[in-house]
C-alpha positions in Angstrom: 72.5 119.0 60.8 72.7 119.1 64.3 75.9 119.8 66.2 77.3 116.4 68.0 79.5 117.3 71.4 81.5 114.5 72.3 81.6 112.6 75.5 85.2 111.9 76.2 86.2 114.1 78.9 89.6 116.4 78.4 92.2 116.0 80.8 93.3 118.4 82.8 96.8 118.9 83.1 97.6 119.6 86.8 98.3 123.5 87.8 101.8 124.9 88.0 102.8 125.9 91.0 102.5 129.6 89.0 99.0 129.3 88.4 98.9 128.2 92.6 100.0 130.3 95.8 103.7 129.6 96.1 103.7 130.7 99.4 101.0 127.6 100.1 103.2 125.0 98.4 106.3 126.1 100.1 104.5 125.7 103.2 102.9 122.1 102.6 106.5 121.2 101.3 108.2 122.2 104.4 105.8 120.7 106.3 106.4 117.3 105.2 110.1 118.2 105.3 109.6 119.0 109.3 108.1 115.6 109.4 110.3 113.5 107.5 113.2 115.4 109.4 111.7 114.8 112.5 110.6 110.8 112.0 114.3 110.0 110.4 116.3 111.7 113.3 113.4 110.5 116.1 113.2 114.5 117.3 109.5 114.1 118.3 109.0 114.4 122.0 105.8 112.4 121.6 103.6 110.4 119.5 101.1 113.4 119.9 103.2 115.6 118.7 103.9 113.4 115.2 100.3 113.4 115.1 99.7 116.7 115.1 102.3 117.8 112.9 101.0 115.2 109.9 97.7 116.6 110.9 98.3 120.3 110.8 100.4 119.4 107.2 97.8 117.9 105.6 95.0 120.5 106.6 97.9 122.7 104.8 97.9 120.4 101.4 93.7 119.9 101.7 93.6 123.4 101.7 95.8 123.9 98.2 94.0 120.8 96.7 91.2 122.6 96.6 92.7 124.8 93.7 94.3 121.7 91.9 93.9 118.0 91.0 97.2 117.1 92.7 100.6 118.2 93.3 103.5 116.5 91.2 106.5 116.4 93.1 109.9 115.1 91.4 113.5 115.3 92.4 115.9 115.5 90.0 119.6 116.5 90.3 119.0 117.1 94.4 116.0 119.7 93.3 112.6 119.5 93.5 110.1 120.3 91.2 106.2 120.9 92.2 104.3 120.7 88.9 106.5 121.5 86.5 108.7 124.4 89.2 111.8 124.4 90.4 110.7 125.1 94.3 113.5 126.3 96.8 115.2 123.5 98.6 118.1 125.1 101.1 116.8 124.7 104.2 118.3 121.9 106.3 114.9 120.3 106.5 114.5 120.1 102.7 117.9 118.9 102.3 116.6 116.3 104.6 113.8 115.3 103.0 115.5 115.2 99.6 118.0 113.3 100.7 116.2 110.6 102.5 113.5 109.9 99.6 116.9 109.4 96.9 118.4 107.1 99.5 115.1 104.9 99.2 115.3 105.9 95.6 112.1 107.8 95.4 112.3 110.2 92.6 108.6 111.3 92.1 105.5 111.2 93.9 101.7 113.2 93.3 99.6 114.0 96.3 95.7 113.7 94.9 93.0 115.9 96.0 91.2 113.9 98.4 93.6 112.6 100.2 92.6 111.8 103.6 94.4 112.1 106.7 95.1 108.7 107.9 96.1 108.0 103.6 98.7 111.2 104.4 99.6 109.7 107.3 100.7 106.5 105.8 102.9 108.4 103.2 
């Protein structure tokens, strides 16, 4: 009898920040955290400068979505946690960032491989 393979396709759960380079997730992290920081407390000097930063941050998460499907992000309890990890969150510019996505009462978000610039810009 021959041997039937079935169609359905298994889904994959996304990778934990283990299985990707920490130091690359810390970096896209406080690179939004910069930006959110900066946009909140109006610290750019310039447009430009806004538009280089969300540029420069999302060459930084293309760059790790090319090992993943997409990076989970929740908060919970004023952590955040990438995937499944506990990430480090001291820095005044996390605290930042943490603090002004519970005040709009934002408690999870996933950035998608494929992303494009002006679809990061918008977040």
């Amino acid at each position: 009898m021959p041997k039937v393979e079935s169609k359905r396709q298994k889904k994959e759960k996304p990778a934990s920040v283990n299985e990707l380079d920490q130091e690359q997730v810390a970096g896209v992290l406080d690179s939004m955290a910069v930006i959110v920081k900066n946009t909140v407390f109006r610290y750019w000097f310039s447009p430009s400068d806004a538009v280089s930063a969300i540029t420069q941050c999302h060459r930084l998460l293309a760059n790790l979505l090319k090992t993943c499907e997409q990076l989970t992000v929740r908060l919970m309890n004023g952590m955040m946690v990438v995937n499944g990890q506990t990430m480090e969150t001291k820095n005044p510019e996390m605290q930042t960032m943490i603090e002004h996505l519970t005040n709009l009462e934002i408690d999870n978000f996933a950035l998608l491989s494929g992303v494009t610039n002006e679809e990061f810009a918008l977040f």
